[in-house]
N, CA, C and O atoms as a GROMACS GRO file, in nm:
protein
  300
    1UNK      N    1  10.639   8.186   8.193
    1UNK     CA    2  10.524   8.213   8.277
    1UNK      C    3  10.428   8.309   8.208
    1UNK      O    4  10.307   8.292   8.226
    2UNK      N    5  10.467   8.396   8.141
    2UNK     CA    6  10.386   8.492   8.051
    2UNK      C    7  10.307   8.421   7.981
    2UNK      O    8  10.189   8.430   8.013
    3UNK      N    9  10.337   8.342   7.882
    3UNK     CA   10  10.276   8.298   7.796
    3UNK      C   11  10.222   8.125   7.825
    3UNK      O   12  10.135   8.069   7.757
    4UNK      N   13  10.278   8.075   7.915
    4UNK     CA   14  10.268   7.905   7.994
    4UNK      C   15  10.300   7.949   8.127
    4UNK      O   16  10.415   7.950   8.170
    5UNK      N   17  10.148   8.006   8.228
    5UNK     CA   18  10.150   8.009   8.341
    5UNK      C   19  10.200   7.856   8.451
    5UNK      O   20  10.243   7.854   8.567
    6UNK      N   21  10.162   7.712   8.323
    6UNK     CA   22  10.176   7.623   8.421
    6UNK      C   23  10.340   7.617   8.375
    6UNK      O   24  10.366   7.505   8.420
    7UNK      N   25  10.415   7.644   8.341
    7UNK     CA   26  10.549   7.662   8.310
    7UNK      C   27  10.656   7.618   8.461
    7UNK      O   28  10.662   7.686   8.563
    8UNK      N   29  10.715   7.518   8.441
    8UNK     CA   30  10.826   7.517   8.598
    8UNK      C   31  10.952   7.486   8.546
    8UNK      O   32  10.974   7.451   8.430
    9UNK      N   33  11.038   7.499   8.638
    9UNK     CA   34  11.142   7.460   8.623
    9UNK      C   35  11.182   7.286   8.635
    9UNK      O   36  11.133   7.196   8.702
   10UNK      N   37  11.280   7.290   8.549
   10UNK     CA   38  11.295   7.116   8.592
   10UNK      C   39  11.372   7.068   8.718
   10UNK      O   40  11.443   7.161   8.757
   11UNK      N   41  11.381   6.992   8.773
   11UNK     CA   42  11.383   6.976   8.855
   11UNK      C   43  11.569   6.905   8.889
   11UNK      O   44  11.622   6.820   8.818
   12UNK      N   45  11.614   6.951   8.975
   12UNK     CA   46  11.759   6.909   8.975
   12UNK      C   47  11.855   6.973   8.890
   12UNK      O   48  11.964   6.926   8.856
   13UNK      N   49  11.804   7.090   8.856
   13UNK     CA   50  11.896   7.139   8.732
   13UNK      C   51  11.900   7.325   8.787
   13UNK      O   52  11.802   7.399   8.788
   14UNK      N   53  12.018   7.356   8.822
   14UNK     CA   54  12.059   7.468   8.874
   14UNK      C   55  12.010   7.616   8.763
   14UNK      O   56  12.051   7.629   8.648
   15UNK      N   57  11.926   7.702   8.829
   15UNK     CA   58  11.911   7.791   8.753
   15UNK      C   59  11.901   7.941   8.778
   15UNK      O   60  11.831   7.966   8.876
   16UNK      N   61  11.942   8.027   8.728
   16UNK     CA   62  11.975   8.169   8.818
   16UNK      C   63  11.827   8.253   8.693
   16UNK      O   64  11.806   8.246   8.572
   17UNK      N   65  11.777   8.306   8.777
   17UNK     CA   66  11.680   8.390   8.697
   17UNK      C   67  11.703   8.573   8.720
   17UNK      O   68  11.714   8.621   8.833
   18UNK      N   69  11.706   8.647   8.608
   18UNK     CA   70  11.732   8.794   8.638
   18UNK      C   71  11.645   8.840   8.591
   18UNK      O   72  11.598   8.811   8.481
   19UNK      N   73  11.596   8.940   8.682
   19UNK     CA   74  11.481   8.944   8.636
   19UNK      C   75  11.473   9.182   8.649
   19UNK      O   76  11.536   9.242   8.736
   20UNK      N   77  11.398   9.244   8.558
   20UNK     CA   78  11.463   9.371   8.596
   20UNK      C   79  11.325   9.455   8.688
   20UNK      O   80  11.221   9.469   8.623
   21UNK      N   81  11.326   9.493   8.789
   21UNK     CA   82  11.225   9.586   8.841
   21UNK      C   83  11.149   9.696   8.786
   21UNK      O   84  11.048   9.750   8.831
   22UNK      N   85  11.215   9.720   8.679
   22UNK     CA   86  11.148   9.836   8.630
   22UNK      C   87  11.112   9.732   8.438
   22UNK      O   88  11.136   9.778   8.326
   23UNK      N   89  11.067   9.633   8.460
   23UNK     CA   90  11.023   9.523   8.341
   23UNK      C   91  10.893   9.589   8.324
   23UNK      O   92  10.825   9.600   8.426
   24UNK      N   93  10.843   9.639   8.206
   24UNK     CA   94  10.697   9.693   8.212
   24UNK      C   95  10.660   9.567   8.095
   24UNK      O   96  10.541   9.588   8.072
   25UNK      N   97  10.687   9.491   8.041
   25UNK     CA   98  10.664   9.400   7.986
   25UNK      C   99  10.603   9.225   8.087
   25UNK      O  100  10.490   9.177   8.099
   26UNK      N  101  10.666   9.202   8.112
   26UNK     CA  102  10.652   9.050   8.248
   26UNK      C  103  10.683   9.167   8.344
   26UNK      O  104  10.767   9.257   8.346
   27UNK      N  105  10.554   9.118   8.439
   27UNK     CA  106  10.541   9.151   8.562
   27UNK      C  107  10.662   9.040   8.663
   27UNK      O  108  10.709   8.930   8.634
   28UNK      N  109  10.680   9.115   8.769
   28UNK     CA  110  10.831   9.075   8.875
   28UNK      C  111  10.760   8.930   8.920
   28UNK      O  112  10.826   8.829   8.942
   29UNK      N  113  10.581   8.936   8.932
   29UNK     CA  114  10.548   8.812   9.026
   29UNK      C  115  10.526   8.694   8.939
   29UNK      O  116  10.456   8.601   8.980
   30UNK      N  117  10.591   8.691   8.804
   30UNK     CA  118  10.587   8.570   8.753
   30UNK      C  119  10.705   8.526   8.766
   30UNK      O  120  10.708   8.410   8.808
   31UNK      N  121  10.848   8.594   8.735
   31UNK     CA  122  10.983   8.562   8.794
   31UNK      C  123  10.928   8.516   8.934
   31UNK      O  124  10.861   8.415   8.908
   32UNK      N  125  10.923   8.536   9.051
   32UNK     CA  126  10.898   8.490   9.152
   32UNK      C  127  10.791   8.382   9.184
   32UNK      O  128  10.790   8.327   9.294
   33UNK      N  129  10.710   8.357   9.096
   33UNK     CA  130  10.629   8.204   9.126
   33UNK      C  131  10.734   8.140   9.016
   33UNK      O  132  10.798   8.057   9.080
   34UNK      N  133  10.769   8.140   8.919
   34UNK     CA  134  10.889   8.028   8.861
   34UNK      C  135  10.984   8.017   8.927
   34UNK      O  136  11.050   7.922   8.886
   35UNK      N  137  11.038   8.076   9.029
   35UNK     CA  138  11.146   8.039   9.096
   35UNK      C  139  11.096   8.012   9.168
   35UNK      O  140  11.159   8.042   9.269
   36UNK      N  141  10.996   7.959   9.196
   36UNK     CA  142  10.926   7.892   9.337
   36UNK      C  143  10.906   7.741   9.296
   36UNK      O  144  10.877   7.661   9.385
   37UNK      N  145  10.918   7.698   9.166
   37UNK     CA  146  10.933   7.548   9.107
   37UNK      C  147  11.090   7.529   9.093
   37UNK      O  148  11.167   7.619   9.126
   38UNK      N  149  11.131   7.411   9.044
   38UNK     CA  150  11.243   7.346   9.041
   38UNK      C  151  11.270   7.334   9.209
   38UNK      O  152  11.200   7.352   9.309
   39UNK      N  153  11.396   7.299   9.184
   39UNK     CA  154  11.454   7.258   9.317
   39UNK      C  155  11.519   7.369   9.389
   39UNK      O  156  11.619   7.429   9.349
   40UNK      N  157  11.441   7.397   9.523
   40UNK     CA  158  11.471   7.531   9.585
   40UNK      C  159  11.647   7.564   9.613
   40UNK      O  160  11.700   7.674   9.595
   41UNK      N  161  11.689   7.488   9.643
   41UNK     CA  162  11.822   7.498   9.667
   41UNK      C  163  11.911   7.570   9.540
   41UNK      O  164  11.997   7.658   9.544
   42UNK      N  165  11.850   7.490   9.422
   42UNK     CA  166  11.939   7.493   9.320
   42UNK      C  167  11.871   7.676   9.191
   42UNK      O  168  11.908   7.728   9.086
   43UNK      N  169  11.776   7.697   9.281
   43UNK     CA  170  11.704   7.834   9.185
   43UNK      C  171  11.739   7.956   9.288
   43UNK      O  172  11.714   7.969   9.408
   44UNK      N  173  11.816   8.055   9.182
   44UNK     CA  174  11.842   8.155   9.213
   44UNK      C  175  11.747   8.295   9.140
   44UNK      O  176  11.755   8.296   9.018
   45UNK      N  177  11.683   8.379   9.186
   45UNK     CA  178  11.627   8.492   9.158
   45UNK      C  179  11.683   8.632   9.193
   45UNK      O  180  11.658   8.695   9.296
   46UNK      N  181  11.770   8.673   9.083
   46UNK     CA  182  11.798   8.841   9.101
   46UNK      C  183  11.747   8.911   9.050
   46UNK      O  184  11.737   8.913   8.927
   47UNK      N  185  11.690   9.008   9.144
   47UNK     CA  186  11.655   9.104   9.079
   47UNK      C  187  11.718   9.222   9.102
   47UNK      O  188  11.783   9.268   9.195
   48UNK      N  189  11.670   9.272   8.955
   48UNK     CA  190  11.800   9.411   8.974
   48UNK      C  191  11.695   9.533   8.914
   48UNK      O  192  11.583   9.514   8.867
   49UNK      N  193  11.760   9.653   8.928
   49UNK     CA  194  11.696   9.748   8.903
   49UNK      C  195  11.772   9.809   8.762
   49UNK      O  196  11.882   9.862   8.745
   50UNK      N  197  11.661   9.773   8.668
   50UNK     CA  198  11.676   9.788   8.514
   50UNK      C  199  11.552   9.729   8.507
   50UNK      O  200  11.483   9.674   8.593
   51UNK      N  201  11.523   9.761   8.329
   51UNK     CA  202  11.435   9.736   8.235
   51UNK      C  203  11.425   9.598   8.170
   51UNK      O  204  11.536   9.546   8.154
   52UNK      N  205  11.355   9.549   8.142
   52UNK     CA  206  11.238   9.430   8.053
   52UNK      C  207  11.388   9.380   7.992
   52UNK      O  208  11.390   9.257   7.986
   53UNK      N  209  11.483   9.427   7.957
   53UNK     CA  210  11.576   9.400   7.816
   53UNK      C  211  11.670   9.365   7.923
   53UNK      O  212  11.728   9.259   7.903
   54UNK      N  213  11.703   9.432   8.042
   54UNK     CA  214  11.815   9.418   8.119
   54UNK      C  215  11.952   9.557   8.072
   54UNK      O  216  12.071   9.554   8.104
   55UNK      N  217  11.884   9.660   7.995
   55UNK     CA  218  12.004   9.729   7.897
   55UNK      C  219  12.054   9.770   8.009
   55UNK      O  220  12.097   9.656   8.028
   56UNK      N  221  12.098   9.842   8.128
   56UNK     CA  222  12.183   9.900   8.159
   56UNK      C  223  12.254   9.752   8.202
   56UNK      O  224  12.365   9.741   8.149
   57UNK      N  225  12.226   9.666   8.265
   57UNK     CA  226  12.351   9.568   8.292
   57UNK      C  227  12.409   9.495   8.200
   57UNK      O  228  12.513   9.447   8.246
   58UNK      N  229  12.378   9.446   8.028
   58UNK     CA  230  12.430   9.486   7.953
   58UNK      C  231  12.537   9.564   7.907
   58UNK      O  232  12.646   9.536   7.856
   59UNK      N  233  12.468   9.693   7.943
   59UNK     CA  234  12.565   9.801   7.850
   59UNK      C  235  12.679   9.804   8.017
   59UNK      O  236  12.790   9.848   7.988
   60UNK      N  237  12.671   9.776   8.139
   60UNK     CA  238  12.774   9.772   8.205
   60UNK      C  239  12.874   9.661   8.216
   60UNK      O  240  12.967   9.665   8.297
   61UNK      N  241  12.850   9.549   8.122
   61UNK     CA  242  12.855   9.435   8.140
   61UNK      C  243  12.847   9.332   8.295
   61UNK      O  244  12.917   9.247   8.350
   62UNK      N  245  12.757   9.381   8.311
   62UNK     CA  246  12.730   9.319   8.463
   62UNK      C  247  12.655   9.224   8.470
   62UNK      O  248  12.656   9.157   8.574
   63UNK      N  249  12.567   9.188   8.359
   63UNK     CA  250  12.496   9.064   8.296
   63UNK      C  251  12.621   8.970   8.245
   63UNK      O  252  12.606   8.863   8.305
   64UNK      N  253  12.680   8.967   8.202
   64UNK     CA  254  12.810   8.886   8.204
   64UNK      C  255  12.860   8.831   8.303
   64UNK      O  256  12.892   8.713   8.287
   65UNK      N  257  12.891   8.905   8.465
   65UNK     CA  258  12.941   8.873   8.561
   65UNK      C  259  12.856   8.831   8.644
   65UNK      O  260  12.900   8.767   8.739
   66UNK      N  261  12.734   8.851   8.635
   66UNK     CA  262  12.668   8.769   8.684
   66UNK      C  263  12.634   8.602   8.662
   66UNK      O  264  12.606   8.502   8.728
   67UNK      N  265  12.658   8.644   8.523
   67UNK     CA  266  12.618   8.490   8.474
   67UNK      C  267  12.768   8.383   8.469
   67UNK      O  268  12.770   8.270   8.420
   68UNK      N  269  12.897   8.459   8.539
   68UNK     CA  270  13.011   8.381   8.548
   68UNK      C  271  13.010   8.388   8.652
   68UNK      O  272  13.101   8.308   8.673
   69UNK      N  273  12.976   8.425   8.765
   69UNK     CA  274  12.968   8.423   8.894
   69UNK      C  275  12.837   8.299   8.909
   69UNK      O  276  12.866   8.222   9.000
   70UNK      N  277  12.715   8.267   8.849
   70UNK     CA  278  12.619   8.213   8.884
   70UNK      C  279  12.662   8.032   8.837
   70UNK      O  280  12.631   7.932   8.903
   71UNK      N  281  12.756   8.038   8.673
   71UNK     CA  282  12.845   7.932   8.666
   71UNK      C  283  12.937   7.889   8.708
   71UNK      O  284  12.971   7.779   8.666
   72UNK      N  285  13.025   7.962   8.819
   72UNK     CA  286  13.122   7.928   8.879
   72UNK      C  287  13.105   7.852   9.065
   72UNK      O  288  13.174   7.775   9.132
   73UNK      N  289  12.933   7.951   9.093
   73UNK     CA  290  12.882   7.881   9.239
   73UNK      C  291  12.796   7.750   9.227
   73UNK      O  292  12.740   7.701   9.326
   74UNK      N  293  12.788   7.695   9.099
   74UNK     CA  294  12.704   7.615   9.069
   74UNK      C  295  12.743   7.470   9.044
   74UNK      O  296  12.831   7.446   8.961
   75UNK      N  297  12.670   7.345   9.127
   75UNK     CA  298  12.704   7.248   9.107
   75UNK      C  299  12.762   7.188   8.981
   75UNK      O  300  12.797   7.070   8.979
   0.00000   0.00000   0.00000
């Protein structure tokens, strides 16, 4: 979306987006209009409170468990 505002998701294809609140790089309301394409059911948007990089969930490994938790609820 930063760089290809007309950018969407495809369609039928399950996707979890993380996105960090404190991102001073991509603003939060482009995560939130891309998760407003693809197929609503199947697009997930977290947001968490961290930075552009995601480093503290990283360095907690909580970006890991998210992303085995987001492959394990997923069609």
């Amino acid at each position: 979306m930063h760089y290809r505002p007309e950018a969407r998701l495809p369609e039928g294809v399950a996707v979890t987006l993380v996105h960090g609140l404190a991102d001073d790089v991509v603003p939060i309301e482009q995560s939130r209009a891309l998760a407003r394409t693809g197929t609503p059911a199947l697009v997930r948007l977290v947001e968490v409170d961290d930075d552009h990089a995601l480093s503290a969930l990283v360095a907690s490994g909580e970006l890991v468990e998210l992303a085995r938790a987001a492959a394990a609820t997923r069609p």
